[in-house]
C-alpha positions, -999 to 999 in steps of 0.1 A, spaced: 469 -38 -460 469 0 -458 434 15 -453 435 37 -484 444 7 -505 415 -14 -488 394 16 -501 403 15 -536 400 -26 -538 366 -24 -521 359 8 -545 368 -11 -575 388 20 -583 402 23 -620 421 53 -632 431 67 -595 463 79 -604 465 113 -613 453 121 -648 435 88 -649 432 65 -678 434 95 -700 471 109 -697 478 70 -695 468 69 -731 484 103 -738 514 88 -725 519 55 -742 508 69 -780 542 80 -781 557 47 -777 554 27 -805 540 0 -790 531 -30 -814 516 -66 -807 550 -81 -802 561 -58 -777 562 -72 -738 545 -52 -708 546 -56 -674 518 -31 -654 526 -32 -619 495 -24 -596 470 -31 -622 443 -27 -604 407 -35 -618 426 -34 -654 416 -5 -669 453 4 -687 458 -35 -694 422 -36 -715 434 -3 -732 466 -18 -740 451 -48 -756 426 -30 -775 446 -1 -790 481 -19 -794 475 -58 -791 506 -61 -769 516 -88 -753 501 -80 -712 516 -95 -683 496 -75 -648 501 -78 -612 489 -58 -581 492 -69 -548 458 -74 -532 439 -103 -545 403 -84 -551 417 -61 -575 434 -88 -599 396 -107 -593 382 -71 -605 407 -72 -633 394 -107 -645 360 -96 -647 369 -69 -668 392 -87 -693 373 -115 -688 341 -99 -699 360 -79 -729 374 -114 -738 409 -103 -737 436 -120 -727 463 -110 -700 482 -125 -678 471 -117 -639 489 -125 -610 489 -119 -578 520 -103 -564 548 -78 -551 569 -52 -575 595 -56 -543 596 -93 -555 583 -100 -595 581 -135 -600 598 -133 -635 628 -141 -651 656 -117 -661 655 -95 -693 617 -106 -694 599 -72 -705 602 -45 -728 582 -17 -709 574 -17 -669 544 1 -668 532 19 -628 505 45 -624 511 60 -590 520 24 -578 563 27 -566 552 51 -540 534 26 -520 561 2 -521 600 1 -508 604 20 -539 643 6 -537 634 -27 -539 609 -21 -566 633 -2 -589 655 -27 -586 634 -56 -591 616 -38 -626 655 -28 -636 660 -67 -636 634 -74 -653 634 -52 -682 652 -64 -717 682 -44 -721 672 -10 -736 631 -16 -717 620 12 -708 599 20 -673 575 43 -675 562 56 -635 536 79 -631 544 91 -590 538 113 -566 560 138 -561 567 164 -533 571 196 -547 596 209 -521 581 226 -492 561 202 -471 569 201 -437 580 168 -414 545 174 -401 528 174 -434 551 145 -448 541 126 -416 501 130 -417 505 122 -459 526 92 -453 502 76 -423 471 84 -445 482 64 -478 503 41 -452 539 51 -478 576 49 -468 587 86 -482 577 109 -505 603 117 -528 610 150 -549 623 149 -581 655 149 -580 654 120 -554 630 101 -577 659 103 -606 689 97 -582 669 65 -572 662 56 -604 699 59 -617 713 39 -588 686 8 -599 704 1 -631 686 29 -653 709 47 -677 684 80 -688 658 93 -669 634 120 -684 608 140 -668 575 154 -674 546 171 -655 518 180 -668 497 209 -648 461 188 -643 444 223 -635 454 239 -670 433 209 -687 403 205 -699 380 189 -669 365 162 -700 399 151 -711 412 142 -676 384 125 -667 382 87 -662 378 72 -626 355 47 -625 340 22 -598 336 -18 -600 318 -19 -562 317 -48 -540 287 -59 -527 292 -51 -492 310 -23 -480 316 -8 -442 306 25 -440 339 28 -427 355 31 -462 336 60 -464 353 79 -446 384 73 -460 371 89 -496 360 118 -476 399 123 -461 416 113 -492 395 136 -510 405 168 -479 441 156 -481 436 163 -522 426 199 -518 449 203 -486 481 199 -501 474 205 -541 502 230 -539 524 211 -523 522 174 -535 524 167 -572 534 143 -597 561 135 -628 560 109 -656 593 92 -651 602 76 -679 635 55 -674 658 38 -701 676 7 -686 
């Protein structure tokens, strides 16, 4: 496991992804999400959209992340709200469900750590026909050199670092029909609204990890005019 991810399990991390829990909310209001509808969230973390889910829409949860302490961060959470989700264990590059299973994919900032081919795929097959995917990723604004692709991609230990129109061209080649865009300019907002991280600490933790926070949070400031994000939102 990637020392960054380490970090944010250890961390208890919740709401990491840019925007945090906040533009998540922003972003699924528009849905029309009811307690019938199906979700899978992919990298769920300690829970925080899943418990937002069930408490705003009712809907029917299904979450997943690949490193075992987060989905036992996630329990305690949903647990302790007594809602009830579905948490498992496992890889977006290989979902243990059937075909035509879900009506919304949900990943916040959670395809970019992944062979985001196989992952595309994998949700594509999944998704009812007409589900809809909704990716909140980082995205390389154009200009970063090999160099500063190189030093990004060790750090958060990912396989590329798409720009846009390489995020949509994989998309459309994983069985997705339309493909919208957003962005939303975090530095125009207001500093309340986009606030929403939150920690769920273990009990022991090497100062090691540390560190890491400190480097994630240079690597933030270092290339804030050069690595971004888009809401993908993809119609299969």
């Amino acid at each position: 496991m990637n020392d960054y991810l380490e970090f944010l399990a250890l961390f208890g991390v919740g709401g990491a992804h840019p925007g945090g829990l906040q533009l998540s909310k922003q972003l699924l209001k528009h849905e029309g999400l009811t307690n019938s509808t199906k979700i899978l969230d992919i990298g769920c973390g300690t829970g925080q959209t899943a418990a937002h889910l069930v408490s705003k829409y009712k809907c029917n949860i299904t979450a997943i992340d690949i490193h075992p302490l987060m989905i036992e961060k996630a329990k305690m959470r949903l647990n302790n709200l007594g809602y009830k989700v579905d948490l498992l264990v496992a890889n977006a590059e290989k979902l243990p469900y059937e075909d035509s299973s879900f009506d919304y994919v949900l990943s916040e900032s959670v395809l970019s750590f992944t062979d985001s081919k196989k992952a595309l795929k994998e949700i594509s097959r999944v998704l009812k026909k007409g589900g809809v995917l909704l990716a909140i990723e980082m995205t390389n604004e154009g200009n970063l050199t090999s160099a500063e692709k190189e030093e990004i991609k060790t750090f958060y230990g990912v396989n590329e670092i798409y720009n846009e129109v390489e995020w949509k061209n994989l998309m459309y080649h994983s069985g997705f029909g339309i493909v919208t865009i957003d962005s939303i300019d975090l530095s125009t907002e207001g500093t309340e609204e986009f606030h929403g991280i939150e920690f769920h600490l273990s009990p022991e933790i090497n100062q090691y990890y540390l560190t890491i926070l400190d480097r994630h949070e240079l690597l933030t400031q270092k290339y804030k005019n050069k690595l971004g994000f888009r809401i993908y939102k993809c119609r299969k």
